[in-house]
C-alpha positions as a Markdown table, in Angstrom:
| # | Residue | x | y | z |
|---|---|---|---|---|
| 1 | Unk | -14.3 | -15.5 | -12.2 |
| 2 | Unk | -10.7 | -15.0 | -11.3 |
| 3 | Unk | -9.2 | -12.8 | -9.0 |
| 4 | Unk | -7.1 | -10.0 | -11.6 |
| 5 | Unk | -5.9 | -6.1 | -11.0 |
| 6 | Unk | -8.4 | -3.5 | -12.1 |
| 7 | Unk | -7.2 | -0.2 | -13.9 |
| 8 | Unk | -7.3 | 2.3 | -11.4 |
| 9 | Unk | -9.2 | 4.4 | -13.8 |
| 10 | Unk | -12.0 | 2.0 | -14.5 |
| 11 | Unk | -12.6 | 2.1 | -10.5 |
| 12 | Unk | -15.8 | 3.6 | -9.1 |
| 13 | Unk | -14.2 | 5.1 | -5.9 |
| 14 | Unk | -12.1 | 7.8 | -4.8 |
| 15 | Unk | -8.3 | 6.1 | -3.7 |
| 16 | Unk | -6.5 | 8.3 | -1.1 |
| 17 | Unk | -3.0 | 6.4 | 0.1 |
| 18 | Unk | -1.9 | 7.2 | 3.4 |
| 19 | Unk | 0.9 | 6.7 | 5.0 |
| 20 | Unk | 2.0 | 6.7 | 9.4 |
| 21 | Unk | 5.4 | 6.1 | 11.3 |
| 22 | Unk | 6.3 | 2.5 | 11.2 |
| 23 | Unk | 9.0 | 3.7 | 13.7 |
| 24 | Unk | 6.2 | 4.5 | 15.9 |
| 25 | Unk | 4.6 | 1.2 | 15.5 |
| 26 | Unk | 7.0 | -1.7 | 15.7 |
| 27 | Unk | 4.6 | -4.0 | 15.1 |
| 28 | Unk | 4.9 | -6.8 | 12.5 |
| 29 | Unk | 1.2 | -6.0 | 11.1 |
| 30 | Unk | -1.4 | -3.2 | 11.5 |
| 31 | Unk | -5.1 | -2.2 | 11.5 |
| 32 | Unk | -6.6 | 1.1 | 9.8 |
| 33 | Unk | -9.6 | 2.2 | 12.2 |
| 34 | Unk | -11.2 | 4.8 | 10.6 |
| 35 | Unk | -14.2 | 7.0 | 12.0 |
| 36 | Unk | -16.6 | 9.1 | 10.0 |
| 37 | Unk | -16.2 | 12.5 | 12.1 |
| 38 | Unk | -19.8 | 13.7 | 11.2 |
| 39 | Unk | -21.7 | 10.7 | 11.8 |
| 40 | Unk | -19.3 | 8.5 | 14.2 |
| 41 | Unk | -19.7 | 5.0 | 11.3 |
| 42 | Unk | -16.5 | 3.0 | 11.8 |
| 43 | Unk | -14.7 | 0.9 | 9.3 |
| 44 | Unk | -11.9 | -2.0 | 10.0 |
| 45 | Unk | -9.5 | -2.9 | 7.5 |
| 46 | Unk | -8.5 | -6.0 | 7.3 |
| 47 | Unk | -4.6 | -6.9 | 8.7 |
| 48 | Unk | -1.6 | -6.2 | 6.5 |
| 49 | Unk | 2.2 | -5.6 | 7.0 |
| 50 | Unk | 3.5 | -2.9 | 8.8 |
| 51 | Unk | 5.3 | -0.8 | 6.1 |
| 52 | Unk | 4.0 | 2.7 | 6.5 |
| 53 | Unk | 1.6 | 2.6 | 3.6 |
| 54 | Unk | -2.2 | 2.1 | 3.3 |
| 55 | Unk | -5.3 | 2.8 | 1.1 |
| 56 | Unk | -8.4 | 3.8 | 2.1 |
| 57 | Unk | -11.1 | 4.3 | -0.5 |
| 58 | Unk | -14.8 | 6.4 | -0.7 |
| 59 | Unk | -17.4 | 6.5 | -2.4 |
| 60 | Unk | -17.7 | 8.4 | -5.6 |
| 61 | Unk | -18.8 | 12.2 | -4.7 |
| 62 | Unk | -18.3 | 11.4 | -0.6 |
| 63 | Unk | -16.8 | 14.6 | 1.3 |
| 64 | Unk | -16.1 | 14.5 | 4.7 |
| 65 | Unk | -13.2 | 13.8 | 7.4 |
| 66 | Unk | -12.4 | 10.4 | 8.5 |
| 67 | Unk | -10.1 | 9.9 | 12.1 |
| 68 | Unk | -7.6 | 7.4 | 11.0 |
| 69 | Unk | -6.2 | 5.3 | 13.4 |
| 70 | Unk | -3.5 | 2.9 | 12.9 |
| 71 | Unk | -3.0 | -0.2 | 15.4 |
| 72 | Unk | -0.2 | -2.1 | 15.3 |
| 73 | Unk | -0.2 | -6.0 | 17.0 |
| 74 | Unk | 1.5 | -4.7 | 20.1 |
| 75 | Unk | -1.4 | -2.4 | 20.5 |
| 76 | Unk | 0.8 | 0.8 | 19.6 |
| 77 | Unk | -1.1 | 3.5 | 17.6 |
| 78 | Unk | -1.0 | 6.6 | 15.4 |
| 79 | Unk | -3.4 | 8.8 | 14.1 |
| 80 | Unk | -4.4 | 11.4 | 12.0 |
| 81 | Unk | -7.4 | 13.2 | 9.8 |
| 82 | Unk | -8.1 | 12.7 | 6.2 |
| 83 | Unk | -10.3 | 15.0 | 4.4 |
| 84 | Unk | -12.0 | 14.3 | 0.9 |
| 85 | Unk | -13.6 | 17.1 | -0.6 |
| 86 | Unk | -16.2 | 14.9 | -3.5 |
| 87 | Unk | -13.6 | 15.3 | -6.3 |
| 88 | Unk | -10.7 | 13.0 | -5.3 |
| 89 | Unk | -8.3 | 15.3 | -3.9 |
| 90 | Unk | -7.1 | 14.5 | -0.1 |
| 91 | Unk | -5.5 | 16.7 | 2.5 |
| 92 | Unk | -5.0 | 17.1 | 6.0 |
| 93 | Unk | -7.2 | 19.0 | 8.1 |
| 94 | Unk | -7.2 | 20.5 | 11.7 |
| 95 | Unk | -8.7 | 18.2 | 14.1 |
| 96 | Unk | -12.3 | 18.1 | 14.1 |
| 97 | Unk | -14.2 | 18.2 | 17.6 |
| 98 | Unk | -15.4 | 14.4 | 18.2 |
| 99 | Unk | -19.1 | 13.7 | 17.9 |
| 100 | Unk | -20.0 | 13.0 | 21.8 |
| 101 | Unk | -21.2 | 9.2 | 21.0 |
| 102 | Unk | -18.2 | 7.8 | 19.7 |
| 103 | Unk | -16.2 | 5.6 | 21.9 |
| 104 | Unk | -12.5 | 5.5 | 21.9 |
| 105 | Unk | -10.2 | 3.0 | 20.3 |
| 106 | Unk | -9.3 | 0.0 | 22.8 |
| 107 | Unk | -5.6 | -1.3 | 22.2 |
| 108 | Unk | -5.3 | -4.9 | 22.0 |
| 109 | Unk | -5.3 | -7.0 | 25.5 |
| 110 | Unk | -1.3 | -7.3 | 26.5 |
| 111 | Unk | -2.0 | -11.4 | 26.3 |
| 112 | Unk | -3.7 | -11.0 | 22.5 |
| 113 | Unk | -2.2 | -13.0 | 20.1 |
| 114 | Unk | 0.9 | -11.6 | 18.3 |
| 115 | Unk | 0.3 | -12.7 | 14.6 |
| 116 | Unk | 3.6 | -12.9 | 12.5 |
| 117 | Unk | 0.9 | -13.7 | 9.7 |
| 118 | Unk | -2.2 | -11.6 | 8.7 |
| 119 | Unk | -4.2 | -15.1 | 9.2 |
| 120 | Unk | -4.1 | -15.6 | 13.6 |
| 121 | Unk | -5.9 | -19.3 | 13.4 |
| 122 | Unk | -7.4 | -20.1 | 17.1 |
| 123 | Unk | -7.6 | -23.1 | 18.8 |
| 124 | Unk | -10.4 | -24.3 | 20.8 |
């Protein structure tokens, strides 16, 4: 199997783009953190440049609100709420109260490594 682009159309999940200040966060590369609101799951994506855009995707028929936070490598952040409503349309709701068991978001120590590639490769 090779590694090819799929037609958006032929894919089983909903695709919301999002996009934050990448005045805000000067970092080379960033992080989404998202949090269910309702039931506190977290999901990491993986590292990619810094360019104000992003993808999150759900599963076909999923409503709900995620918390979106958006790390940079210096440990700067923004953040927002999506909200999917089950038929692929996205907006942006008024902030939810958190659920009581979900711990905040940690920035990066200061002495973390400060990646100018997506792959950090540590020695040891």
């Amino acid at each position: 199997m090779a590694v090819e682009p799929l037609d958006l159309g032929a894919v089983d999940r909903q695709i919301v783009p999002i996009t934050w200040d990448n005045e805000k966060l000067d970092g080379e590369v960033v992080t989404l953190h998202c949090t269910n609101t309702a039931t506190g799951g977290v999901s990491d994506s993986g590292v990619s440049k810094n360019d104000g855009n992003g993808i999150l995707s759900y599963p076909p028929g999923y409503a709900g609100t995620t918390h979106v936070t958006v790390i940079d490598n210096h440990g700067n952040t923004d953040e927002g709420f999506i909200q999917v409503d089950g038929q692929g349309n996205a907006s942006t709701p008024e902030a939810p109260d958190p659920p009581p068991d979900v711990p905040p978001v940690d920035p990066p120590a200061e002495d973390a490594p400060h990646p100018e590639h997506p792959i950090v490769l540590v020695e040891g």
